[in-house]
C-alpha positions in Angstrom: 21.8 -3.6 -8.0 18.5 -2.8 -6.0 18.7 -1.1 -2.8 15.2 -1.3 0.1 15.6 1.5 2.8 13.4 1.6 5.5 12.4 4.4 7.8 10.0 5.8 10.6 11.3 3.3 13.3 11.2 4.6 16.9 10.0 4.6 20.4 6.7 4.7 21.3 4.3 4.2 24.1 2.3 1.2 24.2 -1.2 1.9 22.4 0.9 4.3 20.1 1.3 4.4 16.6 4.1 4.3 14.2 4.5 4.1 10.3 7.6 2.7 8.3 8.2 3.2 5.1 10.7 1.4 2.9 11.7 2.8 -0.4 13.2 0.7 -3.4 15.9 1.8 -6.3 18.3 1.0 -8.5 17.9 -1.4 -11.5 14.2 -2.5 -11.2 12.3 -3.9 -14.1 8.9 -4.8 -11.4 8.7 -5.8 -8.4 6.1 -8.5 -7.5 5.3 -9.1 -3.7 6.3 -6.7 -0.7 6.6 -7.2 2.5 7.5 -6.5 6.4 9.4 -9.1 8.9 10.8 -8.8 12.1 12.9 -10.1 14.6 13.1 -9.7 18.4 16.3 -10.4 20.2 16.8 -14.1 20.7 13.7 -15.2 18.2 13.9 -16.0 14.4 12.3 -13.5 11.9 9.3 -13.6 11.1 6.6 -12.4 8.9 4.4 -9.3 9.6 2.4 -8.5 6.6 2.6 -9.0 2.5 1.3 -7.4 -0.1 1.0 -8.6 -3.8 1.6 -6.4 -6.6 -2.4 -6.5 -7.3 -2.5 -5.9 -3.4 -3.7 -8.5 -1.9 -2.6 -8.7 1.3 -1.8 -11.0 4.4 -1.4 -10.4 7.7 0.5 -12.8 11.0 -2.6 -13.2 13.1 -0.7 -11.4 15.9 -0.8 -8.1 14.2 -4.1 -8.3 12.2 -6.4 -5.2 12.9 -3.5 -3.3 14.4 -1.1 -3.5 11.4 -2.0 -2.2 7.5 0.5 -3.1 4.8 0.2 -1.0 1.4 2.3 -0.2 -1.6 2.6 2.9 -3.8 4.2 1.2 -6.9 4.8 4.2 -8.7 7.3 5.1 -5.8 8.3 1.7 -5.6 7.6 2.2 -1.9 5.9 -0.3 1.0 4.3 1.1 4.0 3.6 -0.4 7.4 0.8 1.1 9.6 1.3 0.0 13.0 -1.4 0.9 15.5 -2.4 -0.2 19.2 1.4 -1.5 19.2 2.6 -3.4 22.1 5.8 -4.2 23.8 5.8 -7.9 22.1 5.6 -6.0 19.1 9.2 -4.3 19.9 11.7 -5.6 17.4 13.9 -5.1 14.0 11.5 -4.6 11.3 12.9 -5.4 7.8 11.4 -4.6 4.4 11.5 -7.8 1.6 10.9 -7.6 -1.8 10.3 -9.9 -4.9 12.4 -7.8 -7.4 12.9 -9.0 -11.2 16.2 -6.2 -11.9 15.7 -6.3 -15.8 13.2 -7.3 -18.7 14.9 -11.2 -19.2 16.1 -11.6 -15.8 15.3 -13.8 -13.0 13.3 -12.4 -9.9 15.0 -12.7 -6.7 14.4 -11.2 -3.3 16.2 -8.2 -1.5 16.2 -7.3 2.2 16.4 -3.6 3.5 18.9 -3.2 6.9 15.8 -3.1 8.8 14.7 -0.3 11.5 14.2 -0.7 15.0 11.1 -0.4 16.7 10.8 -0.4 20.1 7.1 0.1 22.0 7.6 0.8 26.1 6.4 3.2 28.6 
């Protein structure tokens, strides 16, 4: 079983900054693409930023030069850089990863419980 567990969620002015983190464990064999989503109350989730296990990245065009996505794979661990944030940024931000749990096993994705991120003055 593989467990994602985000942190560094908060309030923060708008123009602030913020960083999340979100931390994988349990039965991991590799893990392939990472990634952030959110969702804002009353709207679907959507995607913020990915990052491939070569890193190569992507990037919603609403957060693109405010937002940096990066991995540390030998921690297994996605961060989220979030700068100049907005109050349309404010929302549940939720970690995703592309998991393969052992050597001859499928890869299937996991979702952290997300952390909430809320940007007003």
């Amino acid at each position: 079983q593989v467990q994602l567990v985000e942190s560094g969620g908060g309030l923060v002015q708008p123009g602030g900054s913020l960083r999340l983190s979100c931390a994988t464990s349990g039965s991991i064999f590799s893990i392939y693409a990472m990634g952030w989503y959110r969702q804002a109350p009353g709207k679907q989730r959507e995607l913020v930023a990915t990052v491939t296990s070569g890193g190569g990245t992507n990037y919603a065009d609403s957060v693109k030069g405010r937002f940096t996505i990066s991995r540390d794979n030998a921690k297994n661990t996605v961060y989220l850089q979030m700068n100049s944030l907005k109050p349309e940024d404010t929302a549940v931000y939720y970690c995703h990863a592309i998991i393969r749990a052992t050597m001859t096993g499928s890869a299937g994705g996991s979702w952290g419980q997300g952390t909430q991120v809320t940007v007003s003055s």
